[in-house]
C-alpha positions in Angstrom: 0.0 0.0 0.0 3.1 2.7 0.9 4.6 1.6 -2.6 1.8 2.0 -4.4 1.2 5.5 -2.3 5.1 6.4 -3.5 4.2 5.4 -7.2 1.4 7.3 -7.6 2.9 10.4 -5.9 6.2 10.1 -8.2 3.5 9.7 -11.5 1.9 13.2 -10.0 4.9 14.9 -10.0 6.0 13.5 -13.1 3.0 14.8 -14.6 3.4 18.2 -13.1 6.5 18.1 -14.8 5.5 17.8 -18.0 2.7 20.0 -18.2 5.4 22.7 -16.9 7.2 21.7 -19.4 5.1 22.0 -21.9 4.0 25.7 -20.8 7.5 26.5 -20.8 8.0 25.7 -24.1 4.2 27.3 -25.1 5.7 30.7 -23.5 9.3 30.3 -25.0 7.5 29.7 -28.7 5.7 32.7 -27.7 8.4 35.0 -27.0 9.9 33.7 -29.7 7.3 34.7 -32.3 7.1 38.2 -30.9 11.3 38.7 -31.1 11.0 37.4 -34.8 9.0 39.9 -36.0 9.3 43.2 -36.6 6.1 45.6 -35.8 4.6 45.7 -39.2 5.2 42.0 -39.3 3.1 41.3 -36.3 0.6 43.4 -37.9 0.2 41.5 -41.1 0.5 38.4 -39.0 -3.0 38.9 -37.4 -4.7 41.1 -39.6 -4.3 37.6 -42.0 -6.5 35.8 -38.8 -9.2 38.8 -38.6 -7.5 40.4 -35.6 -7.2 44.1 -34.7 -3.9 44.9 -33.6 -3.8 48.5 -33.6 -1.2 50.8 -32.0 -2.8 51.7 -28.6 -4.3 47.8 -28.2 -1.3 45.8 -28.9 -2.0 43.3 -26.5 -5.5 43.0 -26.6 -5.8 41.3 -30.0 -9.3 41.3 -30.9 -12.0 40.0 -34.0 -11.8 42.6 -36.6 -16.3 42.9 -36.9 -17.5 42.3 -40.2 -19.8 45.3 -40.7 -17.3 48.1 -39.5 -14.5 46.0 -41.9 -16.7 46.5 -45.1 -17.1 50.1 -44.7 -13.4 50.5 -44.4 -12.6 48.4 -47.1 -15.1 50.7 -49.5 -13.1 53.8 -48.6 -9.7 52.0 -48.9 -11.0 50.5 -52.3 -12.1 54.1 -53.9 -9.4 56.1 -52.3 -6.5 53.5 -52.8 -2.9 55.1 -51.4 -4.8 58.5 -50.0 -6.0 57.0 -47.1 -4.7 55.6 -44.5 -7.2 53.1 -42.5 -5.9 53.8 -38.9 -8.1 50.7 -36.7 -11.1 49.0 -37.2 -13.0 48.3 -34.8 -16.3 47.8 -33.0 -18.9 51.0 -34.1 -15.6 52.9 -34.7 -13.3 53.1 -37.8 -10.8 56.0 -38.0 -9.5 57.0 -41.4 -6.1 59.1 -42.1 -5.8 61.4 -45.0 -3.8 64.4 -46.8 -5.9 67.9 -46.3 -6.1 67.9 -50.4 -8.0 64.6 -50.4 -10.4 65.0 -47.3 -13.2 66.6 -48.8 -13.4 64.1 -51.4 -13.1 61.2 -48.8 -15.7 63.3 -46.3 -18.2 63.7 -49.4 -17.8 60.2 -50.2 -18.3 59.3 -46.1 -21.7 61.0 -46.4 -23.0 60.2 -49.6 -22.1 56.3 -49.8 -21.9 55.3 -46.6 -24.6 57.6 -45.3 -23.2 59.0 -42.7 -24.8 62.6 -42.3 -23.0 64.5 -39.6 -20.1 65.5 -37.5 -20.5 65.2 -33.8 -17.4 67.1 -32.9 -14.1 68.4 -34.2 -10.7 68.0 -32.6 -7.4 69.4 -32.4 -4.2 67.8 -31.8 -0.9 69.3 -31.2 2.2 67.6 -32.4 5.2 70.6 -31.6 8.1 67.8 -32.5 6.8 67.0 -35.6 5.8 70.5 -36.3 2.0 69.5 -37.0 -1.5 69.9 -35.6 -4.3 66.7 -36.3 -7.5 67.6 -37.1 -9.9 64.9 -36.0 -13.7 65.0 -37.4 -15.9 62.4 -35.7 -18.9 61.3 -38.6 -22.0 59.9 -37.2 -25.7 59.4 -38.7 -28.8 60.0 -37.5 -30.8 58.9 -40.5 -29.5 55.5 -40.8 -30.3 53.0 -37.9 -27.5 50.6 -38.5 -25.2 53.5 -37.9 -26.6 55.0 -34.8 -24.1 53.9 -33.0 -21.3 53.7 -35.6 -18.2 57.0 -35.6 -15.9 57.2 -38.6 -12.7 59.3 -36.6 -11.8 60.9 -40.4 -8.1 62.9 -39.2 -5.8 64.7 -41.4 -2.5 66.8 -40.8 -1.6 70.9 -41.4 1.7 72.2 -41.3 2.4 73.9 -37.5 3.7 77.5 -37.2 6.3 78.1 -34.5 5.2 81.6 -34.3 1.4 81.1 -35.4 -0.5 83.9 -37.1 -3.8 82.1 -37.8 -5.6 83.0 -40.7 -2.1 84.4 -42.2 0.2 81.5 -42.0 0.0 77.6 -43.4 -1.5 75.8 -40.6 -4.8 75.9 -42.7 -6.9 72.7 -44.2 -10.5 73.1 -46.4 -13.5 73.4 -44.4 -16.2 70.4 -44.4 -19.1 72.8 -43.9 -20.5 72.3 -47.2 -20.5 68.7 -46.4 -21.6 68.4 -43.1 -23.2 71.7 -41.8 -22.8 71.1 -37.9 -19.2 71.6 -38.2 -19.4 75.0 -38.6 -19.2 76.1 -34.6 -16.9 73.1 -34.2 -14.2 74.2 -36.8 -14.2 78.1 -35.3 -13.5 76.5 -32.2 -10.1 74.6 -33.4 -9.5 77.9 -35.1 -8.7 79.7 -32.0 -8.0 77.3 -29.9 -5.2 75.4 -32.2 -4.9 78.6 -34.7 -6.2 75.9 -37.9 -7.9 77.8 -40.4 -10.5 76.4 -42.2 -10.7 77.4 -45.7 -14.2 78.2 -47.2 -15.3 78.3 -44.0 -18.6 81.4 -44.5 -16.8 82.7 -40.9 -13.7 82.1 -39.5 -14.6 84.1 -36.1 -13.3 83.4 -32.9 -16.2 81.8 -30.6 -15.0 81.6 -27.2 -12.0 83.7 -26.8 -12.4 87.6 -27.2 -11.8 89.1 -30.5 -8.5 91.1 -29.4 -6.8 87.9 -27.9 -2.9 88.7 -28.3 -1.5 85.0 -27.0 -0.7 82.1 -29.2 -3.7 79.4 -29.6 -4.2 78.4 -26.2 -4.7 74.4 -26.7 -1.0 74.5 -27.9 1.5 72.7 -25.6 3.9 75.4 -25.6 1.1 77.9 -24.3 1.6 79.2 -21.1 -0.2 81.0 -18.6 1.1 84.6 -17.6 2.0 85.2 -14.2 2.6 80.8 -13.5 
């Protein structure tokens, strides 16, 4: 009976063995995969299995949904090289372009794929790169598949170390032709990033007084006076 106690005891822990073993090598085949390739690699590697893999989820792998995917794919297949598809993901896509292509991409956003609005525009400041992101969030209220869907449609303007909005080249076309409720939005990033927004009926400031002297004041090198 002790033998038999000892026998099965030793088979336990030769099990245990094993299965660390085999974990071991699970995790070492891991790492290896993820010292093999390169970032873009990796990419490719699961976008080829359906999986999202963006740059602020990179260990979160998840199913790339179906519906979100074939709007993507429409605008990558009629804009080709002048777009950028940033993520995919669920009820949100975002889409990178050059300023001289995004009203074609934005007209294209509402008229085949239906989405009728922007909820909000956004300003980004990039000082190392010398750049400011403008970020227009599409929605649609007429379409109830897309109720809760957001197309993030972002491009880039040059960024003035001395700004002089309205004067200088940190200026992109307006999209209030296209979508009308961006018109309070874009004079907001106007003064507030100093983006000027070309065809824009009036390129006011909204919040800030009219004789502001001080650089756009959602630029990181903007600093309070007196702190």
């Amino acid at each position: 009976m002790g033998s038999k106690k000892k026998e099965d005891v030793e088979s336990s822990e030769s099990d245990n063995e094993v299965t660390e073993s085999e974990n071991d090598k699970n995790k070492e085949e891991s790492n290896d995969i993820s010292t093999k390739l390169t970032k873009e690699d990796a990419k490719k590697f699961y976008e080829e299995k359906g999986i999202d893999l963006s740059h602020d989820v990179p260990i979160h792998p998840i199913p790339i949904p179906q519906f979100e995917k074939s709007m993507a794919d429409k605008i990558a297949s009629k804009f080709g090289q002048n777009v950028v598809i940033d993520y995919v993901r669920l009820n949100r896509i975002r889409v990178n372009t050059k300023r001289e292509d995004i009203l074609d991409v934005a007209y294209f956003i509402r008229d085949e794929l239906k989405f009728d609005h922007a909820e909000s525009v956004g300003g980004v400041d990039y000082p190392d790169s010398k750049e400011i992101e403008v970020v227009y969030h599409l929605g649609s209220y007429t379409d109830e598949k897309l109720g809760n869907k957001i197309i993030a449609l972002a491009t880039r303007v040059p960024r003035e170390d001395i700004p002089n909005p309205g004067k200088d080249s940190t200026r992109t076309p307006s999209l209030r032709e296209v979508f009308y409720s961006v018109e309070f939005h874009e004079r907001e990033c106007f003064e507030m990033f100093g983006v000027y927004f070309e065809g824009h009926p009036d390129n006011r400031r909204l919040l800030l007084p009219e004789d502001w002297a001080d650089i756009p004041p959602f630029r990181k090198d903007f600093k309070i006076k007196g702190r």
